[in-house]
N, CA, C and O atoms as a Maestro MAE file, in Angstrom:
{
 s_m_m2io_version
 :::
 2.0.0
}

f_m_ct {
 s_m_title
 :::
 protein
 m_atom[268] {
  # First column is atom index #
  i_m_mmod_type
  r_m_x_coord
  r_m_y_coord
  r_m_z_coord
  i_m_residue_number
  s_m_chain_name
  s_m_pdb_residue_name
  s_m_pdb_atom_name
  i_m_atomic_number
  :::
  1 25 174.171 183.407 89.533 1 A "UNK " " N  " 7
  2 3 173.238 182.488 90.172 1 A "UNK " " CA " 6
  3 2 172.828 182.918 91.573 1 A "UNK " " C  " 6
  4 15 171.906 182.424 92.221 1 A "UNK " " O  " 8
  5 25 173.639 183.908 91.956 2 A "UNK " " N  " 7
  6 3 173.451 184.141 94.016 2 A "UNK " " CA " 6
  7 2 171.817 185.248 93.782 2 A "UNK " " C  " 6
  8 15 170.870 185.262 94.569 2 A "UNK " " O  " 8
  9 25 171.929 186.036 92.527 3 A "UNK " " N  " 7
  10 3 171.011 186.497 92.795 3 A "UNK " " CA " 6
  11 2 169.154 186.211 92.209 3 A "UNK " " C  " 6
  12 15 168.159 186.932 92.277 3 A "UNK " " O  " 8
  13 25 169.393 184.762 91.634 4 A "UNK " " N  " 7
  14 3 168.303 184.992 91.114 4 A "UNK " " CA " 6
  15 2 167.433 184.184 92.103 4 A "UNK " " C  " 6
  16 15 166.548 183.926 91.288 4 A "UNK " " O  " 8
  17 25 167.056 183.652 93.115 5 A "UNK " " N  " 7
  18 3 166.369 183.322 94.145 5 A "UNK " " CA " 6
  19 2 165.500 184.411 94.123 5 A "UNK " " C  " 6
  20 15 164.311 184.373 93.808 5 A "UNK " " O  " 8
  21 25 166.428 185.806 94.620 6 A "UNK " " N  " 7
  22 3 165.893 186.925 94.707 6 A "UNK " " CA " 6
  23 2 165.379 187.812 93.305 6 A "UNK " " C  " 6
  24 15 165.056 188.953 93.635 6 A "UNK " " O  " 8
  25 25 165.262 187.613 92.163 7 A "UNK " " N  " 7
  26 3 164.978 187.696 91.161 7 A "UNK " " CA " 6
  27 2 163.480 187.286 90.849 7 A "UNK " " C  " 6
  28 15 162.519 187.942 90.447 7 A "UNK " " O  " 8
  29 25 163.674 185.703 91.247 8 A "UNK " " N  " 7
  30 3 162.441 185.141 90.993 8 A "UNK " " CA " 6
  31 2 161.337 185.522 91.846 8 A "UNK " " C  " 6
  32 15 160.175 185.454 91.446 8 A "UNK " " O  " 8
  33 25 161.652 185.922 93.009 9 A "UNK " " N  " 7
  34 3 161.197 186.418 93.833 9 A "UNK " " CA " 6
  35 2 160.222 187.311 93.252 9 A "UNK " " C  " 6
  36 15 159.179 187.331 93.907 9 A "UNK " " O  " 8
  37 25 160.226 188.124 92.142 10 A "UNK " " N  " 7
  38 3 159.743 189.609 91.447 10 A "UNK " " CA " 6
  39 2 159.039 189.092 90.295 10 A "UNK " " C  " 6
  40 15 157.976 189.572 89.901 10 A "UNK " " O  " 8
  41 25 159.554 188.238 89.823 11 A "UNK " " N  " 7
  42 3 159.015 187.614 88.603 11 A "UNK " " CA " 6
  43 2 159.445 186.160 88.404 11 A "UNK " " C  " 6
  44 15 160.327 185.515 88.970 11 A "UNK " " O  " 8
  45 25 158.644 185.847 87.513 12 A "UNK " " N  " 7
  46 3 158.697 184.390 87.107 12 A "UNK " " CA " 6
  47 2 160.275 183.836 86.107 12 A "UNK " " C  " 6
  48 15 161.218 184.484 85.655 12 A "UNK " " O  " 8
  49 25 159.946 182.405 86.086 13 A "UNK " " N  " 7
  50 3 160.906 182.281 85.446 13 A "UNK " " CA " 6
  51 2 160.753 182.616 83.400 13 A "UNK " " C  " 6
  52 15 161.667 182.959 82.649 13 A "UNK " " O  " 8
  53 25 159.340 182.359 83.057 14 A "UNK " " N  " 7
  54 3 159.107 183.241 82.151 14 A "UNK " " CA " 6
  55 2 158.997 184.531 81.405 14 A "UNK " " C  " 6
  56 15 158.576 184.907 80.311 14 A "UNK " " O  " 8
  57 25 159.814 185.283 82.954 15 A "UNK " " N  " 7
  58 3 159.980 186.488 82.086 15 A "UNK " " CA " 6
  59 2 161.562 187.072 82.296 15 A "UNK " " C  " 6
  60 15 161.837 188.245 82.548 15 A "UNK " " O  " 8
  61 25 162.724 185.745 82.097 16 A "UNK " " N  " 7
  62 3 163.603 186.325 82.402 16 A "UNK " " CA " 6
  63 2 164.471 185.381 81.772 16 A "UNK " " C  " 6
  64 15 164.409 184.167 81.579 16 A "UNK " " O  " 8
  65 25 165.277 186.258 81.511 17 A "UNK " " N  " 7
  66 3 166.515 186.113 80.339 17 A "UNK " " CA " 6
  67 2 167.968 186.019 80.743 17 A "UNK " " C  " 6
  68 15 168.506 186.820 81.508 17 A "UNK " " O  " 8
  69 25 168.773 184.630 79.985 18 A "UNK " " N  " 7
  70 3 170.365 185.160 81.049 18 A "UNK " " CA " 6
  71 2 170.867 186.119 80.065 18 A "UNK " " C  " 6
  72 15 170.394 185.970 78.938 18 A "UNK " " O  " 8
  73 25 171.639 186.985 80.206 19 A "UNK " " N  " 7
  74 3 172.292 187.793 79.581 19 A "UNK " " CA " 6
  75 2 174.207 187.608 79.884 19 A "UNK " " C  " 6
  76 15 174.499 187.063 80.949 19 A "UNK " " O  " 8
  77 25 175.347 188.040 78.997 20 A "UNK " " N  " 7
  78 3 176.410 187.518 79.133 20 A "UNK " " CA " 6
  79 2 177.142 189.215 78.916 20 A "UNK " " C  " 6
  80 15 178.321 189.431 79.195 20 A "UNK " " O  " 8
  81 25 176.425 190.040 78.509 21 A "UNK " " N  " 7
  82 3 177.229 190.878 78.014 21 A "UNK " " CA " 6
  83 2 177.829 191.504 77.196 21 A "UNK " " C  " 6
  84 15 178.261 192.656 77.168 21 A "UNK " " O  " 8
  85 25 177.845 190.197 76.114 22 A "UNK " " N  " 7
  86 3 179.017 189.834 75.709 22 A "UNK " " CA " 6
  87 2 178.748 191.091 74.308 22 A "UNK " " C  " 6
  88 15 177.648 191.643 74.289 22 A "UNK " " O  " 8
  89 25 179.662 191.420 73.344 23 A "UNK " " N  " 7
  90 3 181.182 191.368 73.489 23 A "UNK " " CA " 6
  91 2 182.140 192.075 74.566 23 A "UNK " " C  " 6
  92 15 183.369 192.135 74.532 23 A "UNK " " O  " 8
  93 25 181.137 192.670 75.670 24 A "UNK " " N  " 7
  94 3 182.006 193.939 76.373 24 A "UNK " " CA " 6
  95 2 182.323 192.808 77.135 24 A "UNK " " C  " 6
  96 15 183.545 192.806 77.284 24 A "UNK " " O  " 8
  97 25 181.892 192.001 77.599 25 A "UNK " " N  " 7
  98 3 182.514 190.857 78.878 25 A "UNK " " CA " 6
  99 2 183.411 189.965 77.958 25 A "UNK " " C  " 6
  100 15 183.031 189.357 76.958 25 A "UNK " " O  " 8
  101 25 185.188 190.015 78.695 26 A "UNK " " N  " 7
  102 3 185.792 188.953 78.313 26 A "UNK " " CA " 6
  103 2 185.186 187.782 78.223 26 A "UNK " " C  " 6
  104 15 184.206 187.390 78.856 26 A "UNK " " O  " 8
  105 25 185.921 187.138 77.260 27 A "UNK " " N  " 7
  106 3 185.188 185.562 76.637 27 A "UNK " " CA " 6
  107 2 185.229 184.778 78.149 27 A "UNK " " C  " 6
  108 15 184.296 184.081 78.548 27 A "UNK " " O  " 8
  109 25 186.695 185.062 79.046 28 A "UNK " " N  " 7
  110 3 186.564 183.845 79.969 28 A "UNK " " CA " 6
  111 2 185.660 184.167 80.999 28 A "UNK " " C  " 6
  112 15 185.336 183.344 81.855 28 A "UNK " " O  " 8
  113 25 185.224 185.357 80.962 29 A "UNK " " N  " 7
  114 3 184.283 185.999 81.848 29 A "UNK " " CA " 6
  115 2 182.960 185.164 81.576 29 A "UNK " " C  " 6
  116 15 182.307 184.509 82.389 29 A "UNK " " O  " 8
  117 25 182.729 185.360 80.191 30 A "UNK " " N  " 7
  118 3 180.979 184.711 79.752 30 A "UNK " " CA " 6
  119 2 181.028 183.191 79.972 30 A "UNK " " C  " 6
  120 15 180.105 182.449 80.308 30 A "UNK " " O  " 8
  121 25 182.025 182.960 79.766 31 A "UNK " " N  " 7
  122 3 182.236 181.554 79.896 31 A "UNK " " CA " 6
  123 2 182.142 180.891 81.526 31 A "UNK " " C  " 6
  124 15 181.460 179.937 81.901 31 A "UNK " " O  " 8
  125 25 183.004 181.692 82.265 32 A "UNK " " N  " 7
  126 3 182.621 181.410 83.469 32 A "UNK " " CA " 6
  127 2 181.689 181.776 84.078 32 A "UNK " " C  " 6
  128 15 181.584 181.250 85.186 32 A "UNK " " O  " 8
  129 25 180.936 182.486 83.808 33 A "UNK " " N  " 7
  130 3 179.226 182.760 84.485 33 A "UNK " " CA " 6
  131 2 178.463 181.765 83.636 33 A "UNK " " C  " 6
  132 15 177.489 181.279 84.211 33 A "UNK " " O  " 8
  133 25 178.729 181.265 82.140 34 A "UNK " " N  " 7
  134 3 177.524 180.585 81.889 34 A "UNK " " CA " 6
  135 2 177.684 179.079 82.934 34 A "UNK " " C  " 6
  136 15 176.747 178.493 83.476 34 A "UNK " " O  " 8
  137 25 179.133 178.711 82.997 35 A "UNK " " N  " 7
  138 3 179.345 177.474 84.053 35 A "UNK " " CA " 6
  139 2 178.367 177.651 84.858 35 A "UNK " " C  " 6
  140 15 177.350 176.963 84.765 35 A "UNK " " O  " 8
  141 25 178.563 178.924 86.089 36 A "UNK " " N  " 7
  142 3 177.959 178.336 87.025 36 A "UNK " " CA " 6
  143 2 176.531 179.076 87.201 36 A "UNK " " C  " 6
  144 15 176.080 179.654 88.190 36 A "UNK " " O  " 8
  145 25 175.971 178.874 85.932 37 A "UNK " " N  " 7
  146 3 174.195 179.036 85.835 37 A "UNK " " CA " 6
  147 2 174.332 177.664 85.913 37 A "UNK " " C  " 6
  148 15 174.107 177.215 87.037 37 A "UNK " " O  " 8
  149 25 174.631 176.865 85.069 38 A "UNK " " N  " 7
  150 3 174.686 175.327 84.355 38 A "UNK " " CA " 6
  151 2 174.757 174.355 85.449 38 A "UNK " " C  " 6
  152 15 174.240 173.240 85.510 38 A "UNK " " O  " 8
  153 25 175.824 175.255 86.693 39 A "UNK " " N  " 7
  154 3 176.052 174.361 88.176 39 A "UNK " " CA " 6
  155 2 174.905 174.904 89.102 39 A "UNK " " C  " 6
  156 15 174.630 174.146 90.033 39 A "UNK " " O  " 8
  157 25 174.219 176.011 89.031 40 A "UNK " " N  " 7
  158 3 173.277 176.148 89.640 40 A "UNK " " CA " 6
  159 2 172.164 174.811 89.961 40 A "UNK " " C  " 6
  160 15 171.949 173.830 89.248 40 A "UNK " " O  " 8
  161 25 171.576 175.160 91.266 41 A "UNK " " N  " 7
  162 3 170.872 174.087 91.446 41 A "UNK " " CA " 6
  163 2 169.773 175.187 91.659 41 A "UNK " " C  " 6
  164 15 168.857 174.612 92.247 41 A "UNK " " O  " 8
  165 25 169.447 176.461 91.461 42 A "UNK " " N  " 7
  166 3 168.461 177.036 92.113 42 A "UNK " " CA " 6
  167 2 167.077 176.848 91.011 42 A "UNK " " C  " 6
  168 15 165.917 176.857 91.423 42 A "UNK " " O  " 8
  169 25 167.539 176.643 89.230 43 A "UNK " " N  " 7
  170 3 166.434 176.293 88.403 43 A "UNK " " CA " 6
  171 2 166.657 174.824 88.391 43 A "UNK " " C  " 6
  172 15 167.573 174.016 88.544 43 A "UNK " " O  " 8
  173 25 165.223 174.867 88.104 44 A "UNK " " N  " 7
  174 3 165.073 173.020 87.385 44 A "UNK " " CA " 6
  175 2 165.788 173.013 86.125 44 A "UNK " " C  " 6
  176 15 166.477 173.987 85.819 44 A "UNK " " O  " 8
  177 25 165.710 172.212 85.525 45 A "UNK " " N  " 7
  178 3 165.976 172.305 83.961 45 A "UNK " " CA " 6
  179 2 165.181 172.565 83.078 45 A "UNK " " C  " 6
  180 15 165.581 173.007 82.000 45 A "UNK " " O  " 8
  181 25 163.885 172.354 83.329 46 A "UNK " " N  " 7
  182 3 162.764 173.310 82.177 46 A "UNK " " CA " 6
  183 2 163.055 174.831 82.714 46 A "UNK " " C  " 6
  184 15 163.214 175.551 81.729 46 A "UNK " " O  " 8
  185 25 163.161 175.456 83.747 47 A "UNK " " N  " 7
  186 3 163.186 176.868 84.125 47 A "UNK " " CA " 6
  187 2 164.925 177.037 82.682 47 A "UNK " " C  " 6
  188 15 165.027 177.530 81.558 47 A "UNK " " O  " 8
  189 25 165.621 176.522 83.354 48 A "UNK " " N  " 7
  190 3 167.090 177.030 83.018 48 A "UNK " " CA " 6
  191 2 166.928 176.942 81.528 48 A "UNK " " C  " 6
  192 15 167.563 177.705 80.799 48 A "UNK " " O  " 8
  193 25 165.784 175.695 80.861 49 A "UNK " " N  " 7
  194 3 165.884 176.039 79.066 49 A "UNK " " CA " 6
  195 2 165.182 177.336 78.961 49 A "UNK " " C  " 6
  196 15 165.444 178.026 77.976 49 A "UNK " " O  " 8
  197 25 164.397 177.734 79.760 50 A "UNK " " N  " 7
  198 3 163.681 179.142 79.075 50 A "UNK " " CA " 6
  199 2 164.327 179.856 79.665 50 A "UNK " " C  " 6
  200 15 164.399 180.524 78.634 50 A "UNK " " O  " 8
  201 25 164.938 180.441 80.392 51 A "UNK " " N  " 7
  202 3 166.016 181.807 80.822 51 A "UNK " " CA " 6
  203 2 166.962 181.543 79.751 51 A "UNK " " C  " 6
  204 15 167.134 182.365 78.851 51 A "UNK " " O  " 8
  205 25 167.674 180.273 79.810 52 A "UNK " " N  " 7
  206 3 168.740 180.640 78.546 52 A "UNK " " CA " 6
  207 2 168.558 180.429 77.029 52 A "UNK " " C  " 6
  208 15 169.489 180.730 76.282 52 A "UNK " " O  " 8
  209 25 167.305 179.881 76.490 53 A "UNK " " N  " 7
  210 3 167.308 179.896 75.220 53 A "UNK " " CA " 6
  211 2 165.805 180.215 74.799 53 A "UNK " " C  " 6
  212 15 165.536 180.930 73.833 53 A "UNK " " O  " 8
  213 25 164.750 179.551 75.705 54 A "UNK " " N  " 7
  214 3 163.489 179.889 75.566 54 A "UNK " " CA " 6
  215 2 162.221 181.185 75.290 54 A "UNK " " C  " 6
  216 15 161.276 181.338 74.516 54 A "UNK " " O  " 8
  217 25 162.750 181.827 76.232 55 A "UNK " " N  " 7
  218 3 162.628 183.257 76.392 55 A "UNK " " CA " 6
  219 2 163.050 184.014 74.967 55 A "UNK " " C  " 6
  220 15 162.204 184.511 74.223 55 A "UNK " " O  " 8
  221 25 164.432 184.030 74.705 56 A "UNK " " N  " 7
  222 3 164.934 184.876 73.927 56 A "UNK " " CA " 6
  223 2 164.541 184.871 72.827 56 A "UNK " " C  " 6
  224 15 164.285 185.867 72.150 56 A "UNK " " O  " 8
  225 25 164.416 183.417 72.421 57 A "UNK " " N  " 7
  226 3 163.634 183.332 70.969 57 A "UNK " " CA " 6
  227 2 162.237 183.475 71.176 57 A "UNK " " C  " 6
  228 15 161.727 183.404 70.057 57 A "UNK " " O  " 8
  229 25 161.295 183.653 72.095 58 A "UNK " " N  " 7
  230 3 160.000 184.179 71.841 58 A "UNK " " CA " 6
  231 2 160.331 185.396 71.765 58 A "UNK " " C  " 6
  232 15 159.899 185.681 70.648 58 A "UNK " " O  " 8
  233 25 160.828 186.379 72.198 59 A "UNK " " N  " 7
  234 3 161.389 187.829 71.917 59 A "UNK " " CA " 6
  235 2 161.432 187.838 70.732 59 A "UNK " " C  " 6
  236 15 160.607 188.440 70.044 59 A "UNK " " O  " 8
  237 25 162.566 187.060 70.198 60 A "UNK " " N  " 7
  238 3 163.925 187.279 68.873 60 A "UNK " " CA " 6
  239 2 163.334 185.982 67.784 60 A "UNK " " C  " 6
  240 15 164.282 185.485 67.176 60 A "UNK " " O  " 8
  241 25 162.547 185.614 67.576 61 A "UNK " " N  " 7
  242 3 162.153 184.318 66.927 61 A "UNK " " CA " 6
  243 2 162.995 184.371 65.661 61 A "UNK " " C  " 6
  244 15 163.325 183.222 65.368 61 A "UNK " " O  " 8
  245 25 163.389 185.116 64.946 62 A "UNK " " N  " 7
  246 3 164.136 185.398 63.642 62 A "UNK " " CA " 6
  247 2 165.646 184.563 64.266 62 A "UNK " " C  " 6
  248 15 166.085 183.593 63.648 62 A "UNK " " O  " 8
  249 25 166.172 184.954 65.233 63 A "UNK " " N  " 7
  250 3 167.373 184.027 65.985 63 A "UNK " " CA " 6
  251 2 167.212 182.897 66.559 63 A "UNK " " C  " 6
  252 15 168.302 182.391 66.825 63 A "UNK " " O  " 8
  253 25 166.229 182.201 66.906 64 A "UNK " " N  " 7
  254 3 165.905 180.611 66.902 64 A "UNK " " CA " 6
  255 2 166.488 179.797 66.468 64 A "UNK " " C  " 6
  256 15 166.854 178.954 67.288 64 A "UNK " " O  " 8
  257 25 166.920 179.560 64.944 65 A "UNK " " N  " 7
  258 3 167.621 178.466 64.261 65 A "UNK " " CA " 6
  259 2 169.544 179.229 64.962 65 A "UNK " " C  " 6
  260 15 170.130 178.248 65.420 65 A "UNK " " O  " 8
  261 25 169.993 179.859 65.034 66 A "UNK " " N  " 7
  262 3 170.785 180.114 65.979 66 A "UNK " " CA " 6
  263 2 171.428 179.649 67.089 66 A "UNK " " C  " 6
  264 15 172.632 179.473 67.277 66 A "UNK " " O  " 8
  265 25 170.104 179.396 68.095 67 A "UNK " " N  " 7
  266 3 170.600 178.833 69.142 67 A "UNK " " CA " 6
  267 2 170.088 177.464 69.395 67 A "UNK " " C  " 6
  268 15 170.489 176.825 70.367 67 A "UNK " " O  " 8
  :::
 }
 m_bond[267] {
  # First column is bond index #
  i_m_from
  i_m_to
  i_m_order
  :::
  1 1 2 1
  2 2 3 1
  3 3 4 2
  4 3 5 1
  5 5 6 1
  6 6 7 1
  7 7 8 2
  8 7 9 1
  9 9 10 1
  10 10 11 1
  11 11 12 2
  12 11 13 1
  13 13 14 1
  14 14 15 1
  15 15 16 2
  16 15 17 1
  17 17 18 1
  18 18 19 1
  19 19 20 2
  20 19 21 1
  21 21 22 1
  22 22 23 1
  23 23 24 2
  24 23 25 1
  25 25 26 1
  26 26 27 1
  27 27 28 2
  28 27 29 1
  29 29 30 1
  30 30 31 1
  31 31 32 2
  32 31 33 1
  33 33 34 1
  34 34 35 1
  35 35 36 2
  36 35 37 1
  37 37 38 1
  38 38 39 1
  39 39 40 2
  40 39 41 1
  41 41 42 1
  42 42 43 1
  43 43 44 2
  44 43 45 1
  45 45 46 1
  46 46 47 1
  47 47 48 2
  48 47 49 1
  49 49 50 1
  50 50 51 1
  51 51 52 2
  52 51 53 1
  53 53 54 1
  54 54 55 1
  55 55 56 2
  56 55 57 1
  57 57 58 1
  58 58 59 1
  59 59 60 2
  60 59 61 1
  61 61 62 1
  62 62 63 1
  63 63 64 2
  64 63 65 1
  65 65 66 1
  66 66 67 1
  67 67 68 2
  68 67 69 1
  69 69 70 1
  70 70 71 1
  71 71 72 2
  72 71 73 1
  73 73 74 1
  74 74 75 1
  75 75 76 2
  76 75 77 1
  77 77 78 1
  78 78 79 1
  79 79 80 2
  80 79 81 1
  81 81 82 1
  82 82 83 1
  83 83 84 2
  84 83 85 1
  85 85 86 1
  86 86 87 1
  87 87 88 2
  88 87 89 1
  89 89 90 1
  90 90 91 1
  91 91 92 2
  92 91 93 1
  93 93 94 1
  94 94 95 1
  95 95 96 2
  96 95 97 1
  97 97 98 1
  98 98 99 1
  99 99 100 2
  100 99 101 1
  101 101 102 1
  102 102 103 1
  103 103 104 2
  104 103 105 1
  105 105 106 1
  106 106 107 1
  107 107 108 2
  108 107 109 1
  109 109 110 1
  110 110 111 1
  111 111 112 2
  112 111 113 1
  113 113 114 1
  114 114 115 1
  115 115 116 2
  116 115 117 1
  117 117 118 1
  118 118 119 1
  119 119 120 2
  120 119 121 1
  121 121 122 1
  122 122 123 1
  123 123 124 2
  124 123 125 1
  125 125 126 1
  126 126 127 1
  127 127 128 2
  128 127 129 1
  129 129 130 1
  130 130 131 1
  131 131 132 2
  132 131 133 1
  133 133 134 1
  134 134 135 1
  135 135 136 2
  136 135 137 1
  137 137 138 1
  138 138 139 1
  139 139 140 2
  140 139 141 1
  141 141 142 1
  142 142 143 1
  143 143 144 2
  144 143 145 1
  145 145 146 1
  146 146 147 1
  147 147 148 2
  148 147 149 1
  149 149 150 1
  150 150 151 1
  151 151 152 2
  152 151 153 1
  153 153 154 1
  154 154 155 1
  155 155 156 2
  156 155 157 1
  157 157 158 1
  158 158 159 1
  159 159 160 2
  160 159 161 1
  161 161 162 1
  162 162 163 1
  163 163 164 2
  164 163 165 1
  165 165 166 1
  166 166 167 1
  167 167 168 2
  168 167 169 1
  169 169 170 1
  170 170 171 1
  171 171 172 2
  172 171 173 1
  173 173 174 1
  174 174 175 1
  175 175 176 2
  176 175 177 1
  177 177 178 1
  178 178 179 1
  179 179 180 2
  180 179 181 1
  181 181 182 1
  182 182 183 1
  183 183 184 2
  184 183 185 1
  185 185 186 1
  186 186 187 1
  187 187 188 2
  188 187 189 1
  189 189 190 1
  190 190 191 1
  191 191 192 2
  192 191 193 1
  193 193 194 1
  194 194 195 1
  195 195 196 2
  196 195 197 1
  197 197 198 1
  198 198 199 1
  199 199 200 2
  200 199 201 1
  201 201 202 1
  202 202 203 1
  203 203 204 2
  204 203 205 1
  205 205 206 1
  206 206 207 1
  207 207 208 2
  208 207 209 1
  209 209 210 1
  210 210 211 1
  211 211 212 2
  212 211 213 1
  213 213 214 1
  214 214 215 1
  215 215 216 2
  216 215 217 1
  217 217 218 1
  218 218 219 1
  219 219 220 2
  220 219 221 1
  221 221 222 1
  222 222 223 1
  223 223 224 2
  224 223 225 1
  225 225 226 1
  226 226 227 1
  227 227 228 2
  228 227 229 1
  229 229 230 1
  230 230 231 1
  231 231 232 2
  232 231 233 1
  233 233 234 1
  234 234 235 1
  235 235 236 2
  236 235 237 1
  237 237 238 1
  238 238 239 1
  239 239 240 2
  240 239 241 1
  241 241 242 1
  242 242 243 1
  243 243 244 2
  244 243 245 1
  245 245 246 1
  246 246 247 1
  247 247 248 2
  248 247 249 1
  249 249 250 1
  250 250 251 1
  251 251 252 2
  252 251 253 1
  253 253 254 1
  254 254 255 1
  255 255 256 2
  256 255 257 1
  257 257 258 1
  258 258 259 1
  259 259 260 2
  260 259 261 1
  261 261 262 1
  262 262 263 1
  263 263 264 2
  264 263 265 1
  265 265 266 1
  266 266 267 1
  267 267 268 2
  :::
 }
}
């Protein structure tokens, strides 16, 4: 979350995706970064549905019913 102020800064919130890593990032790892997107106050909550689920399925639409 510290860096996406500066993120958005470059681009919008429509063209950006959270990413976790995962499987190379321990579970308590993904788990504790998705917390504190979730505690972030820097998106609204329409921004934070399309970085974390919005986005990806316009990419990935076949993974939609998924998430």
């Amino acid at each position: 979350p510290r860096a996406l102020p500066a993120l958005l800064g470059l681009t919008d919130d429509e063209h950006t995706l959270y990413g976790s890593d995962f499987p190379f990032t321990p579970d308590w790892v993904v788990e504790a970064l998705a917390a504190d997107l979730a505690a972030s106050k820097v998106l609204t909550p329409p921004q934070m549905r399309r970085v974390r689920d919005e986005n990806a399925v316009r990419l990935f639409p076949r993974f939609g019913p998924a998430l």
